[in-house]
N, C-alpha and C positions, 0 to 999 in steps of 0.2 A: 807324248813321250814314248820311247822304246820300251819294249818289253822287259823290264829287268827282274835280276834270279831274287831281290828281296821285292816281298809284296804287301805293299801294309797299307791300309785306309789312309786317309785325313786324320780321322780321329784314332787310328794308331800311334801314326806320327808324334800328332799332341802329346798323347800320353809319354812316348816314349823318349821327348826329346824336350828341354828346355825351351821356355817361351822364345827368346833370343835365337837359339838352336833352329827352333821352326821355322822362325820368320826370315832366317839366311836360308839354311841345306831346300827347308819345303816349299818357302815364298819368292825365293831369288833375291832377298834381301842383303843388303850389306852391312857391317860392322864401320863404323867410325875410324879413320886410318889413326893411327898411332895408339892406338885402344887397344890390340888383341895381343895376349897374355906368349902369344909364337913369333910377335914381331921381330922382335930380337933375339928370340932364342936361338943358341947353337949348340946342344949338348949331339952328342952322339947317340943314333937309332932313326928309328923311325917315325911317319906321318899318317896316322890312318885316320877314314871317315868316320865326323864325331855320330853320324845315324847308325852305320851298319857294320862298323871296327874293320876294315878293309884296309888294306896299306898300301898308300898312294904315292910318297913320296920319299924318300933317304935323306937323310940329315947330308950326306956328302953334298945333294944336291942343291942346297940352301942358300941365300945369299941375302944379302944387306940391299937390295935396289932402292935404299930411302925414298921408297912411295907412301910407308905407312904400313904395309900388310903383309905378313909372309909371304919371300919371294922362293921359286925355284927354279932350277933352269933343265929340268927333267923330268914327269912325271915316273911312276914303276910303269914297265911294258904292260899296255891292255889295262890300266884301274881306271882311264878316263876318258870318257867321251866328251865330243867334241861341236858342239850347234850354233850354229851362227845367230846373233843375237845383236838387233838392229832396232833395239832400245835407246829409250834418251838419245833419240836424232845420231847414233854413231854405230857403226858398225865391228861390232868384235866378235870374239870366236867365245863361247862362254864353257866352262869346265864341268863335269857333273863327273859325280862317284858311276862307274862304269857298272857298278854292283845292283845299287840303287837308286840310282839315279838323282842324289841329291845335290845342289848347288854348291859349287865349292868357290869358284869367283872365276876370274876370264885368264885367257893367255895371252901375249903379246909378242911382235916380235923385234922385241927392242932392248932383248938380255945381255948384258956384256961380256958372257961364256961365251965358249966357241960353239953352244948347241943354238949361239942369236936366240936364244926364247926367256918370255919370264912369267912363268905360272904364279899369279897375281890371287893370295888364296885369300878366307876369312878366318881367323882365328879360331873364330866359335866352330867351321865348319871341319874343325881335324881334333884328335886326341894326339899325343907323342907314348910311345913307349921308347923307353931309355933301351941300350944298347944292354945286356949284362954281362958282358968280357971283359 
């Protein structure tokens, strides 16, 4: 992994993050699709990393891709890095908090925006803060 500005053990991690939490942002784990509590949601604000509260994505940016998981078709400039990951015999581009480098889930480019992409997230891997305007 890259160098990133947060730096915490394994066993920071742990402490600091829910078992589930871990086992996505720390282990490259995934959430069960139709499971996570951001699938449907569309309120107004923001998407930050559930590890290090960093703000990844904009609620404008959101979208229904009936995959199962929080879709979006835009990360915020600079919160996400980008490593190729040629797991489970397929090749995809996979997401990490550009902060800390925790798993957030992969990109595609098979979005139905005009940006063609669709940031393919895990539920457990983002918090929301609501908009207050």
């Amino acid at each position: 992994m890259s160098d990133y500005n947060i730096k915490k053990t394994e066993n920071e991690w742990r402490e600091a993050l829910t078992e589930e939490q871990y086992r996505v942002l720390r282990t490259k784990g995934t959430e069960r699709p139709h499971t996570g509590k951001f699938n449907l949601h569309f309120e107004k604000g923001a998407y930050a990393c559930a590890a290090c509260h960093q703000q990844l994505f904009e609620s404008d940016s959101k979208f229904d891709a009936h995959c199962g998981w929080p879709s979006f078709d835009e990360s915020i400039k600079g919160t996400v890095d980008y490593i190729l990951d040629k797991t489970h015999g397929m090749t995809r581009t996979e997401i990490v908090c550009s902060n800390c480098g925790s798993h957030l889930g992969h990109v595609f480019n098979d979005g139905p925006t005009e940006t063609g992409t669709r940031y393919c997230v895990n539920s457990v891997s983002i918090n929301f803060n609501e908009d207050e305007k």
